[in-house]
Structure formats: C-alpha cells, structure tokens
C-alpha positions as CSV (number, residue, x, y, z in Angstrom):
1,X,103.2,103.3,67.0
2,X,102.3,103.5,70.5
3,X,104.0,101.7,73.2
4,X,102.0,99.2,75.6
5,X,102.0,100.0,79.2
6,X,105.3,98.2,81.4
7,X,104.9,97.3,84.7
8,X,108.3,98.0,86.9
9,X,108.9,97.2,90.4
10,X,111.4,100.1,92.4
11,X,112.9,98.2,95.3
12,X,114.6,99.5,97.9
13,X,118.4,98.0,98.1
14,X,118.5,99.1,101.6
15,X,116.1,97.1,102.9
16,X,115.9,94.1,101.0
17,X,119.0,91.8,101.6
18,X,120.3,90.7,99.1
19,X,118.2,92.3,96.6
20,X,120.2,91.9,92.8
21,X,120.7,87.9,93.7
22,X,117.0,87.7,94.9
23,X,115.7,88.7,91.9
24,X,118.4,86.7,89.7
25,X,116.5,83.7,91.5
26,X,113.2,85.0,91.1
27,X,113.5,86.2,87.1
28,X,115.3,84.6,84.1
29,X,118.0,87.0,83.3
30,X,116.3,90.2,84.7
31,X,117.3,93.7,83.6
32,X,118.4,95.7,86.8
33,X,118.9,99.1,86.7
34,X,120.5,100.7,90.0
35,X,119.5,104.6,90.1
36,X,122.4,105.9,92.0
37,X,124.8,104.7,89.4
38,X,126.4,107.5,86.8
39,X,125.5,109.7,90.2
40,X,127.1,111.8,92.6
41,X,125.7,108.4,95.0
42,X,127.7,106.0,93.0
43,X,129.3,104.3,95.9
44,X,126.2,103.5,98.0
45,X,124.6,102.0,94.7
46,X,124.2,98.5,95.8
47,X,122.1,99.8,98.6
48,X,120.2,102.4,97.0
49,X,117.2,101.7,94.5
50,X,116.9,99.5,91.8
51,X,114.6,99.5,88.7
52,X,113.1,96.3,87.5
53,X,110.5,95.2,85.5
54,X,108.1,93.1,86.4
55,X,105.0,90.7,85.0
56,X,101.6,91.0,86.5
57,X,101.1,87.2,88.4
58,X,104.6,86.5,88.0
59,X,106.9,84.6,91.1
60,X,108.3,88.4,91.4
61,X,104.6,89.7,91.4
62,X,103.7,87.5,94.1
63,X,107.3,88.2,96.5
64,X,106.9,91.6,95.9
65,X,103.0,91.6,97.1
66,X,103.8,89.5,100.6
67,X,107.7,90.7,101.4
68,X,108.2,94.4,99.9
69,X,105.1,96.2,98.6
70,X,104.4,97.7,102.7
71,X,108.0,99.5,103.3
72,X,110.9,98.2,100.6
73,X,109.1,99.4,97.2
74,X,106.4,100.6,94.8
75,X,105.0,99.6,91.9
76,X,105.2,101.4,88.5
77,X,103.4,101.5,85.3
78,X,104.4,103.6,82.3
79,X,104.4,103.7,78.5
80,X,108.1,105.4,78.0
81,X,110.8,103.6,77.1
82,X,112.7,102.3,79.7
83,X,115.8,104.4,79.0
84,X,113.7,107.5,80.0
85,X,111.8,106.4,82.6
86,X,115.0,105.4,83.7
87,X,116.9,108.7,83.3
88,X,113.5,110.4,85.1
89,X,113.5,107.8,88.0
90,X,117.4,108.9,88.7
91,X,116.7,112.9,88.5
92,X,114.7,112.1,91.6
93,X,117.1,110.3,94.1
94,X,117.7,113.6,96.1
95,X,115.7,116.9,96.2
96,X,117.0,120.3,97.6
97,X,115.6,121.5,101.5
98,X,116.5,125.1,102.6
99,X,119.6,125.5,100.6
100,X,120.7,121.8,101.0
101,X,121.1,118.4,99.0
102,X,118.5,115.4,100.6
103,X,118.3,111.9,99.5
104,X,114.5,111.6,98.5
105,X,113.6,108.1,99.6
106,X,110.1,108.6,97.3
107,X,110.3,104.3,96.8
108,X,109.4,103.9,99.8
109,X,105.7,103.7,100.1
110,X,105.2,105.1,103.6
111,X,106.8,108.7,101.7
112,X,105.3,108.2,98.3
113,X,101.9,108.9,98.8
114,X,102.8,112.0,101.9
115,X,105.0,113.6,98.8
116,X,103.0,113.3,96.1
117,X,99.3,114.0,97.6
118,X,99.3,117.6,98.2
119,X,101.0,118.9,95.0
120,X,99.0,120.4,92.4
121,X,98.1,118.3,89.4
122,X,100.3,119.8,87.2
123,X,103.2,119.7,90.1
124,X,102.6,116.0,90.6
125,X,102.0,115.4,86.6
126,X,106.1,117.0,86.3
127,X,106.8,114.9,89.2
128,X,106.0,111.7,87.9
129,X,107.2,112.3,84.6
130,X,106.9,109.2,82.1
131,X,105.3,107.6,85.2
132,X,101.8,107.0,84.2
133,X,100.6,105.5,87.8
134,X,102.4,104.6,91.0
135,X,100.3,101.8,92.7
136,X,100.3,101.3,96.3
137,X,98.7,98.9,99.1
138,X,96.1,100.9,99.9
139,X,95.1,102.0,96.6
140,X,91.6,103.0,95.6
141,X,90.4,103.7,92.3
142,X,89.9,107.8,94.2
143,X,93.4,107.2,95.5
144,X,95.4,106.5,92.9
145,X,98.5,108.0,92.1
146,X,98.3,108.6,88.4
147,X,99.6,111.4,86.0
148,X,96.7,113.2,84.4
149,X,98.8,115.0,81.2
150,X,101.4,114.4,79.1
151,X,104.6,113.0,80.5
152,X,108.0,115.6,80.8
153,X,110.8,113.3,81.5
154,X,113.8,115.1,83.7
155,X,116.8,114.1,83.5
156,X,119.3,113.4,86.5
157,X,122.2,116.3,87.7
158,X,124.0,117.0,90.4
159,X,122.2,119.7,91.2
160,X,118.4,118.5,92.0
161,X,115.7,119.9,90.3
162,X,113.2,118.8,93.0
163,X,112.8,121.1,95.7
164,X,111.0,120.4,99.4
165,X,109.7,122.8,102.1
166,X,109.9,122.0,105.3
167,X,106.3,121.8,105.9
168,X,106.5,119.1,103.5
169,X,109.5,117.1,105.1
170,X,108.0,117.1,108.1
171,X,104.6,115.9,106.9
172,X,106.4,112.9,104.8
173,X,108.0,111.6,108.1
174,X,105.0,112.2,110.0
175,X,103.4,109.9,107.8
176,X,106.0,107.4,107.7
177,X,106.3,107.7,111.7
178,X,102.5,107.2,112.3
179,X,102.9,104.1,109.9
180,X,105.7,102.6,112.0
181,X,103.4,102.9,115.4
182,X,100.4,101.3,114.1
183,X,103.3,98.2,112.5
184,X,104.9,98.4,116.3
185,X,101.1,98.4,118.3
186,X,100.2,95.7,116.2
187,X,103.5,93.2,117.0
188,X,103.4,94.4,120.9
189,X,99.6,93.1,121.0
190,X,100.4,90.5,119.0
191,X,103.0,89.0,121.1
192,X,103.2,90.7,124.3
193,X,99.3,91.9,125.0
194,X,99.8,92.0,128.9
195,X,101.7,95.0,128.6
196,X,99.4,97.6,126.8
197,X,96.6,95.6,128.6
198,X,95.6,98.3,131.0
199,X,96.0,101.0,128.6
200,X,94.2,103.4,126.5
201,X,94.6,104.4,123.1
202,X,96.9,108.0,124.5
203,X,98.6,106.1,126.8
204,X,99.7,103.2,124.5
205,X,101.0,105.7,121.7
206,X,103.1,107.4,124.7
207,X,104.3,104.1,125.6
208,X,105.4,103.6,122.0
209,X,107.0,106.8,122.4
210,X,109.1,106.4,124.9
211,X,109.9,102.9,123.8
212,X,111.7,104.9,120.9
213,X,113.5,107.4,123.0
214,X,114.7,104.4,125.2
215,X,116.0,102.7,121.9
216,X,117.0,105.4,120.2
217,X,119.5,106.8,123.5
218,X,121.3,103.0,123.0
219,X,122.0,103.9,119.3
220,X,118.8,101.9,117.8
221,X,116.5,103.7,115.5
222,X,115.4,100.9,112.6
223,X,112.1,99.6,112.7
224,X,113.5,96.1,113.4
225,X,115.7,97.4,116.4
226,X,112.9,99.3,118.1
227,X,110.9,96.4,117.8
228,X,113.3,94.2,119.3
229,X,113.7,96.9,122.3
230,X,110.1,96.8,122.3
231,X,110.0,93.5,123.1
232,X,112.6,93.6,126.1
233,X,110.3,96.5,127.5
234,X,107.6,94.7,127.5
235,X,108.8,91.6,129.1
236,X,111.1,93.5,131.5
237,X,109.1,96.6,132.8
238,X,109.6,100.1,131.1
239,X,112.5,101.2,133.5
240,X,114.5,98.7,131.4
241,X,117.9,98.3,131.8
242,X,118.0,100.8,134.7
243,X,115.8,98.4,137.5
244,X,117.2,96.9,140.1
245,X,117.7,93.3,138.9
246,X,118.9,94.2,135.3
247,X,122.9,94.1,136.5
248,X,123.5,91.6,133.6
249,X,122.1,93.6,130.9
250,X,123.4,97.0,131.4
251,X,126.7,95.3,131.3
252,X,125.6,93.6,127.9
253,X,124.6,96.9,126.8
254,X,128.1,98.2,127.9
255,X,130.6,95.9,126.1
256,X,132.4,98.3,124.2
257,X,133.9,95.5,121.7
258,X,130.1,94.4,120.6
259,X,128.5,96.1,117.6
260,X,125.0,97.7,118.7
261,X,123.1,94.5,116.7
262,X,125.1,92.0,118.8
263,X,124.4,93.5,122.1
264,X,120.6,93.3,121.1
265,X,120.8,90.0,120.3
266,X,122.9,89.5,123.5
267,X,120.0,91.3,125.4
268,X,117.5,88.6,123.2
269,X,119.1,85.8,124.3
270,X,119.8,86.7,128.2
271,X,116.2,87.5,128.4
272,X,115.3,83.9,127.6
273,X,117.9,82.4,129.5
274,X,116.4,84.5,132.5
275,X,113.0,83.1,131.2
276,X,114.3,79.3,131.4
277,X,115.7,80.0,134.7
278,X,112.6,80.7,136.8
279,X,110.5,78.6,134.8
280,X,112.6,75.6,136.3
281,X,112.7,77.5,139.6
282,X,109.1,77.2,139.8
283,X,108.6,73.7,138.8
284,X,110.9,72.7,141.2
C-alpha cells in the first residue's frame, strides 16, 4: 500500500531561538528530529537543523510562513517513511570541496534553490532522495523543486557523499549574498531613506558594500549586525566611527571587556542619547 504524501518543515536551529521549545508551544507533542545527532556534528546539534513535521493551515504552518520560510527553513514533502527521509536528510549535512569536509547549509532557502538548480535531473533526482518536492517562497509551478524519478535514499557517513566545485560554492553564496543586499536596501529605505536619497542603483550597492567591509573589520558579519551597522552609517555619515566628533564611540567600540553584541548595542543606544541631546538643544 502506498504511503500519502507528509509535509515536514527543516528549520534551521541556528537561527531560530529557541527553536525545540517554540515548536513544543506551537505543536501537541511534536516529533523532532535533530540531523546532526548520531554525527560527527553531535555537539553543535541543538544549533544545527531540525526535522519536523508539519500540517498544511496548522499554527506551525502559519509561524513558519511569516517568521522562517525567507532565511531559517524549507518546506518538504515526501512519501518515505520518515526514518528514511530522515537517514537521507542527515547524509546531506556536509558535502566535500577540493579535498575538504563543508557543512552544507542546503535548509537554508537563500542556498537551496542556487544548489539544486543547475544539476542535471538525474543529479538533483539523487540529491533529493525520498524528497518528492522542496517548496520555496518564490515557487512557481516552472520553479519548483521536485524529483522527477524514483527516490534513492543515502544514508549519512562521515565521509560525505556529496561533493561541490568551487564554481558552485561560489555561485551558492553569490546567491545568498545578492539576497542579503536587496533584505539590507529595503530596511535602509525603509528607515533611513535620506541616505541612499541621492544615489543611483551602482552607487547604493557600493554603499551597501562598504557598509559590510566597515562591519565586518569590527568583527560583525550576521545579517542582523550589518544591519544594525547599517543603521549607525546612515545616521552618522559613512566615515563612521573614524570623524571627527565620534570620540565616544570609538571608545565604545574599544572596551575590550564588552562582547562585540554589547558594544553594538552600546553604539545603539549612544546614538539616541546623541539624538535626544540636540533635539533639546534646539528647542531650547
């Protein structure tokens, strides 16, 4: 007898706080299977990605659709049992690039489509294994991920069985970069539109640009860090914290005792006491 299609939501740990005691309040005794366990990953399990099934219109349907479906996951359907699919889901946590072991981060929609969209049918068909369709945000009915033969499950080893080029590393963060700038255009104009006012479409993408080269030389590189930066650039010029005037941030920024995400918060918060300031200054 033939098995009726599951539906399964693969959430990323990492970026959902959190994540198993979310879902404990969102589903009645859920199921959750963490991928990195009985792996070589075992330790970061709790922060790696988790297996859960879901029900179409469901409370978790509905979270996952407005909180995780852009960047923290991707919805599955398949017809295996969920002990293979599983098992399959697990052989692809890392992948092998020029002779070394990668973490494959293919939950995370800004890298699923990028991986799977140039392999041959019958690559992406052993790819996706008991996976009968991946769906995605932008998902057309021409788009959609979806294996066209009869599933091969994998099962998980040390060694990986999944091997990337270069050519495709690079295209899969390109993708997921040129994501991120179009997310980061959209807050800046959203809340700070005087600053990319003046500028065209080149020169707001270099701006973006070197508002992630001046996050990242402070040790920030997450999307929710540069966009915090992002924010103190555009309120406080783009030779922020070097301009004349900035005295009491670079020596936020240089507190040695302060983790990086309290010295940005630091930053946050002396920006609007700055902000108060003259705003009183010129009522008076």
């Amino acid at each position: 007898m033939m098995m009726g299609t599951n539906h399964y939501l693969l959430l990323d740990g990492a970026q959902i706080d959190g994540l198993a005691a979310r879902l404990q309040e969102l589903e009645a005794s859920p199921s959750l299977h963490l991928l990195y366990r009985h792996s070589v990953y075992e330790a970061l399990a709790e922060a790696g990605p988790l297996l859960v099934a879901v029900q179409p219109r469901s409370e978790l349907a509905r979270v996952f659709e407005q909180e995780w479906q852009a960047t923290a996951g991707i919805w599955l359907e398949s017809d295996a049992s969920e002990a293979i699919l599983v098992e399959h889901l697990r052989s692809l946590v890392h992948a092998r690039v020029g002779g070394i072991n990668v973490l494959l981060r293919y939950y995370d929609p800004r890298i699923t489509r990028p991986w799977l969209e140039h392999e041959t049918t019958s690559q992406r068909d052993l790819l996706l294994g008991p996976i009968r369709r991946i769906r995605l945000p932008d998902d057309t009915p021409e788009t959609c991920l979806e294996r066209m033969s009869q599933p091969q499950p994998a099962r998980y080893n040390d060694t990986p069985w999944v091997t990337l080029s270069q050519a495709q590393l690079e295209h899969m963060s390109q993708a997921r970069l040129g994501e991120f700038e179009q997310r980061l255009l959209l807050h800046v104009r959203n809340f700070h539109p005087a600053c990319l006012h003046n500028l065209g479409p080149t020169e707001q993408h270099q701006w973006l640009a070197d508002c992630r080269a001046s996050a990242a030389s402070y040790g920030y590189s997450s999307g929710v860090d540069v966009a915090r930066w992002a924010s103190l650039l555009a309120e406080l010029g783009s030779d922020f914290p070097h301009a004349p005037g900035h005295e009491s941030y670079r020596a936020l920024l240089a507190q040695p005792e302060s983790l990086p995400s309290h010295r940005l918060d630091s930053l946050i918060l002396e920006l609007q006491r700055q902000t108060l300031v003259k705003n009183k200054e010129s009522v008076a």
